[in-house]
KEBADREN-974132 format. One record per atom (N, C-alpha, C): chain; atom name; z, y, x. Coordinates in Angstrom, 1 decimal, decimal comma. Example, Ala and Ser with C-alpha at 12.3 -4.5 7.8 and 13.67 -1.06 7.14 Angstrom:
% KEBADREN-974132
<vexti A&fikol N&z 7,8&y -5,7&x 13,2>
<vexti A&fikol CA&z 7,8&y -4,5&x 12,3>
<vexti A&fikol C&z 7,8&y -3,3&x 13,2>
<vexti A&fikol N&z 7,1&y -2,2&x 12,8>
<vexti A&fikol CA&z 7,1&y -1,1&x 13,7>
<vexti A&fikol C&z 7,9&y 0,0&x 12,9>
This chain:
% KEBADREN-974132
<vexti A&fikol N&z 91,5&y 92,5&x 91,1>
<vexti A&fikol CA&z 92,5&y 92,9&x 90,2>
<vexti A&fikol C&z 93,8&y 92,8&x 91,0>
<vexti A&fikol N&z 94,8&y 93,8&x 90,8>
<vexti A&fikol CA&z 96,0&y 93,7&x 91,0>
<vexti A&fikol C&z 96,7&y 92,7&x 91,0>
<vexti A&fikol N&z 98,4&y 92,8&x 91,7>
<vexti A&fikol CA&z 99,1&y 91,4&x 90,8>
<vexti A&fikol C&z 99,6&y 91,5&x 89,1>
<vexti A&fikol N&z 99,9&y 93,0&x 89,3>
<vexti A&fikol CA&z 100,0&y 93,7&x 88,3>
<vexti A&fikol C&z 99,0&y 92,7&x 86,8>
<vexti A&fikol N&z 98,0&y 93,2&x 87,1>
<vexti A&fikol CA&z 97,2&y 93,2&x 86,1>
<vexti A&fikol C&z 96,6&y 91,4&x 86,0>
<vexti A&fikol N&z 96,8&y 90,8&x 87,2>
<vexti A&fikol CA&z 97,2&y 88,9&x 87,0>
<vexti A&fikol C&z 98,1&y 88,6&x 86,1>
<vexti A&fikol N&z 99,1&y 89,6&x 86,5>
<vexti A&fikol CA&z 100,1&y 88,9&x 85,5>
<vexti A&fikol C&z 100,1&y 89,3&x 84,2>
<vexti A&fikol N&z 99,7&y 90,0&x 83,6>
<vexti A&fikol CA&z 99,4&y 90,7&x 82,5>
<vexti A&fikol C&z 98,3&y 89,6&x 81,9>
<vexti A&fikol N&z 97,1&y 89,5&x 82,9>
<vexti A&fikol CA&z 96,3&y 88,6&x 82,2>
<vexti A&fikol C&z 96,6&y 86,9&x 82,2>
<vexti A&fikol N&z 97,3&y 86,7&x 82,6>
<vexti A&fikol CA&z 98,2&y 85,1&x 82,8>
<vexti A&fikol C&z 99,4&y 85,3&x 81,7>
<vexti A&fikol N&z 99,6&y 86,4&x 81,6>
<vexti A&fikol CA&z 101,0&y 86,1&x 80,9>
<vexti A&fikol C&z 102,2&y 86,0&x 81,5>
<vexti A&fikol N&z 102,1&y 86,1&x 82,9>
<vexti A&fikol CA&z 103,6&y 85,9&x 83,6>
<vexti A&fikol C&z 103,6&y 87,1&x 84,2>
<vexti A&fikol N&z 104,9&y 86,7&x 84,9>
<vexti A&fikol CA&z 105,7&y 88,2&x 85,5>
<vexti A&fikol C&z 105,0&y 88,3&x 87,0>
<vexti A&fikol N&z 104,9&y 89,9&x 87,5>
<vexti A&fikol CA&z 104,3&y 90,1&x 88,6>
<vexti A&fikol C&z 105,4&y 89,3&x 89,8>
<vexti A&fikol N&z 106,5&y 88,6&x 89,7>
<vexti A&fikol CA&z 107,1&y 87,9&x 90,6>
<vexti A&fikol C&z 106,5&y 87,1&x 90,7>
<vexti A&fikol N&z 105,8&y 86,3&x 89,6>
<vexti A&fikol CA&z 105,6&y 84,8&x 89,7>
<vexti A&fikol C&z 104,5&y 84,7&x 90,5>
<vexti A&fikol N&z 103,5&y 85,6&x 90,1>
<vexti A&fikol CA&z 102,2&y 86,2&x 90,8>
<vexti A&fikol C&z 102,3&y 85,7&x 92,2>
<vexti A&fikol N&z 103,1&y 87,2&x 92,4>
<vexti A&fikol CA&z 103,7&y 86,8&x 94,3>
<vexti A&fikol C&z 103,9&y 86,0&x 94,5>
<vexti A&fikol N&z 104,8&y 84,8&x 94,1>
<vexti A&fikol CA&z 105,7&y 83,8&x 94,9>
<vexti A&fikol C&z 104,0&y 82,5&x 94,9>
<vexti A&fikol N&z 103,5&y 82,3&x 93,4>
<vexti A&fikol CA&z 102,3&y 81,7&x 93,7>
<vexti A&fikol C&z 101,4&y 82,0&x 94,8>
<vexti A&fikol N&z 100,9&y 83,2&x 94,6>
<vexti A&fikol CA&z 99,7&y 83,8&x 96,0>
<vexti A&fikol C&z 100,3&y 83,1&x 97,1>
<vexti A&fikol N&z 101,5&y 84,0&x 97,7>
<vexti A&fikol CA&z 102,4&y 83,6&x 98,8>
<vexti A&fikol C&z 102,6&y 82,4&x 99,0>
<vexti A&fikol N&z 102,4&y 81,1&x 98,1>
<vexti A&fikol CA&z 102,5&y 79,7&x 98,7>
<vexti A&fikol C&z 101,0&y 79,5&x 98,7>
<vexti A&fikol N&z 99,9&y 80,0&x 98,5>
<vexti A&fikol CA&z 98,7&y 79,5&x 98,2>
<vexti A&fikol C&z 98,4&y 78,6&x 97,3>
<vexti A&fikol N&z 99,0&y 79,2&x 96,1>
<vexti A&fikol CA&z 98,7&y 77,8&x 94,5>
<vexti A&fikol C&z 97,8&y 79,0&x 93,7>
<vexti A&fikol N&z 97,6&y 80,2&x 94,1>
<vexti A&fikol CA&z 96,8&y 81,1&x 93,1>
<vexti A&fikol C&z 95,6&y 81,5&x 94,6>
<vexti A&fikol N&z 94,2&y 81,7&x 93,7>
<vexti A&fikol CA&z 93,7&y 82,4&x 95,0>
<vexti A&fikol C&z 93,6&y 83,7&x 94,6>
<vexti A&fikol N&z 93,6&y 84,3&x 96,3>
<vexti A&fikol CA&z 93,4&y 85,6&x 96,4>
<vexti A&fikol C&z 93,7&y 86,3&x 98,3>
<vexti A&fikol N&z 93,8&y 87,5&x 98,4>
<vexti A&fikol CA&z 93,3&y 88,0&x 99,1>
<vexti A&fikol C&z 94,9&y 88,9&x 99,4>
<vexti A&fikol N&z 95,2&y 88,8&x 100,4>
<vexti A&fikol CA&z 96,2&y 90,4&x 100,9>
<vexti A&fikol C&z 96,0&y 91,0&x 101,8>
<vexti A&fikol N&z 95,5&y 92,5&x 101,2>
<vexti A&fikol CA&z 95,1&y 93,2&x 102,3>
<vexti A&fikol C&z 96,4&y 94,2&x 102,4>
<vexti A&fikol N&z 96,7&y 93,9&x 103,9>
<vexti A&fikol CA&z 97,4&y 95,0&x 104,4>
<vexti A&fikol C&z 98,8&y 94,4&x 103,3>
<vexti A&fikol N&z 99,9&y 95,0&x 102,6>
<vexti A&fikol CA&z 100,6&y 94,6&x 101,9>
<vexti A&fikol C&z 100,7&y 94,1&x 100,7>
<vexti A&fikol N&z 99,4&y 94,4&x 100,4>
<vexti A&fikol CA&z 98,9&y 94,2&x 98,6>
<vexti A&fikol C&z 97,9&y 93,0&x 98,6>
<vexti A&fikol N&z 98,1&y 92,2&x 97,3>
<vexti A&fikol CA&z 97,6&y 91,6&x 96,8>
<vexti A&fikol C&z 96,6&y 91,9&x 95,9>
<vexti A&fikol N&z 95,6&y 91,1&x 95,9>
<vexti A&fikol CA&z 94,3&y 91,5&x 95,1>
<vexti A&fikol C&z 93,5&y 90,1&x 94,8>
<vexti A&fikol N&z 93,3&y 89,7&x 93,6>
<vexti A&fikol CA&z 92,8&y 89,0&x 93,4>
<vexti A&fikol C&z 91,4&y 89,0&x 92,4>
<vexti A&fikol N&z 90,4&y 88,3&x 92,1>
<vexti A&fikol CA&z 89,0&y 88,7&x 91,5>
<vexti A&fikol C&z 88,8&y 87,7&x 90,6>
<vexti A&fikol N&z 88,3&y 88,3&x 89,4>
<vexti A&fikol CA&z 88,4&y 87,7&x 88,3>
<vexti A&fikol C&z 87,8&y 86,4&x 88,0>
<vexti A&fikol N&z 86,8&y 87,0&x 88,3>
<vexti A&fikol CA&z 85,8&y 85,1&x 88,4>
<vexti A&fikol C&z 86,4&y 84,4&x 89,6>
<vexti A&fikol N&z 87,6&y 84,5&x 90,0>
<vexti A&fikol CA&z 87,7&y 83,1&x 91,3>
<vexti A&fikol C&z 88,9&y 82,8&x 90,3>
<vexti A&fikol N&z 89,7&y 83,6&x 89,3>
<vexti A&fikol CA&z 90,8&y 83,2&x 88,5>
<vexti A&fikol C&z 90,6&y 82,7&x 87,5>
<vexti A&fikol N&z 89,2&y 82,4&x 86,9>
<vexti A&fikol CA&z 88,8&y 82,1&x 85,8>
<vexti A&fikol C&z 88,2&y 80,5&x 86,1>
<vexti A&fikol N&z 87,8&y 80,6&x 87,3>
<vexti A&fikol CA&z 87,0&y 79,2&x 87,8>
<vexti A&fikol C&z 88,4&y 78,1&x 88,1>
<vexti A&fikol N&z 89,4&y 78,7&x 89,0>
<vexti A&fikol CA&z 90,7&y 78,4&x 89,2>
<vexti A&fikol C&z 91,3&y 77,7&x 88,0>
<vexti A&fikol N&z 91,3&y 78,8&x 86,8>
<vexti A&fikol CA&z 91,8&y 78,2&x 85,7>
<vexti A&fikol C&z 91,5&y 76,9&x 84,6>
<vexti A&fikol N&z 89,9&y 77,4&x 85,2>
<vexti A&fikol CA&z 88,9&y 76,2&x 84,9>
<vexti A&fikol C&z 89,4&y 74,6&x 85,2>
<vexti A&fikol N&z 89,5&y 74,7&x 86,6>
<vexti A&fikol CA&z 90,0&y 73,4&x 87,1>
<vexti A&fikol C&z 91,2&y 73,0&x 86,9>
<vexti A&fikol N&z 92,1&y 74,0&x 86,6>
<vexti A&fikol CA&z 93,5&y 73,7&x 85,8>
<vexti A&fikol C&z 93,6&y 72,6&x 84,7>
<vexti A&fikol N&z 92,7&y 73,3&x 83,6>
<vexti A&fikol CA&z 92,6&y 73,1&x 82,3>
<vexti A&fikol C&z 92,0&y 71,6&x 82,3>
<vexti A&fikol N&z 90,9&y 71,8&x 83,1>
<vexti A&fikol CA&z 90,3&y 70,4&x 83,6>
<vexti A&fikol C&z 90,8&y 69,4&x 84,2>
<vexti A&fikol N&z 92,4&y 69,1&x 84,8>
<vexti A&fikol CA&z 92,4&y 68,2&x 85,6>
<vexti A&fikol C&z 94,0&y 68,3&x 84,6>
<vexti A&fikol N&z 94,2&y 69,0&x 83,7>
<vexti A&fikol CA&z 95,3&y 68,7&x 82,5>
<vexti A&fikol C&z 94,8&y 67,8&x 81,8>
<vexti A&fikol N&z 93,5&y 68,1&x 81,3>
<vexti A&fikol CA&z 93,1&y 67,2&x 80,1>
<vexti A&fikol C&z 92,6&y 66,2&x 80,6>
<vexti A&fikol N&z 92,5&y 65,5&x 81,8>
<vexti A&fikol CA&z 92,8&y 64,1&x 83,0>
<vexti A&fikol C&z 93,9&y 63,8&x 83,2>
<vexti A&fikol N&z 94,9&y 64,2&x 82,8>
<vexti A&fikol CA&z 96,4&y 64,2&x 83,0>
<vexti A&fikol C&z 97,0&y 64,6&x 84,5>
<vexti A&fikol N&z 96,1&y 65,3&x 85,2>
<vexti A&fikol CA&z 96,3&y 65,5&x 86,5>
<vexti A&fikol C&z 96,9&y 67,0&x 86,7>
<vexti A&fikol N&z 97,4&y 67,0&x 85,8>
<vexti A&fikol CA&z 98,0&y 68,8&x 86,2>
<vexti A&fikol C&z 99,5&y 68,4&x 86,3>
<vexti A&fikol N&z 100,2&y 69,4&x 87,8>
<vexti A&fikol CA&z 101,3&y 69,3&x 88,0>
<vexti A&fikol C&z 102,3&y 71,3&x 86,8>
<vexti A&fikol N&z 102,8&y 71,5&x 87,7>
<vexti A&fikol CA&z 103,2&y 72,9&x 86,8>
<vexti A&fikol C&z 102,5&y 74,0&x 87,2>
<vexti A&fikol N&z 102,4&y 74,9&x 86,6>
<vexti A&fikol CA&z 101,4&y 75,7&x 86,4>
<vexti A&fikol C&z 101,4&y 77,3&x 87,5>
């Protein structure tokens, strides 16, 4: 998936996209200039999010 279409599916803006990827707090891939990320590693990702909130262990998102 695009960042485009991350951010569409997250809900946030394609900036945020980038600046996450770019620090390595989202996984994914840049090939060449573009970012690309795959849905089951954003879904598993999100997984452990959700899971380490409801532990009280989630910082911001």
């Amino acid at each position: 998936m695009t960042a485009a279409e991350l951010a569409d599916y997250l809900s946030f803006s394609k900036n945020w996209v980038y600046r996450k990827a770019e620090a390595g707090e989202i996984p994914g891939v840049k090939l060449g200039n573009r970012w690309r990320f795959k849905k089951t590693v954003i879904d598993k990702w999100l997984e452990k999010r959700i899971a380490a909130e409801e532990r009280g262990e989630a910082g911001e998102f």
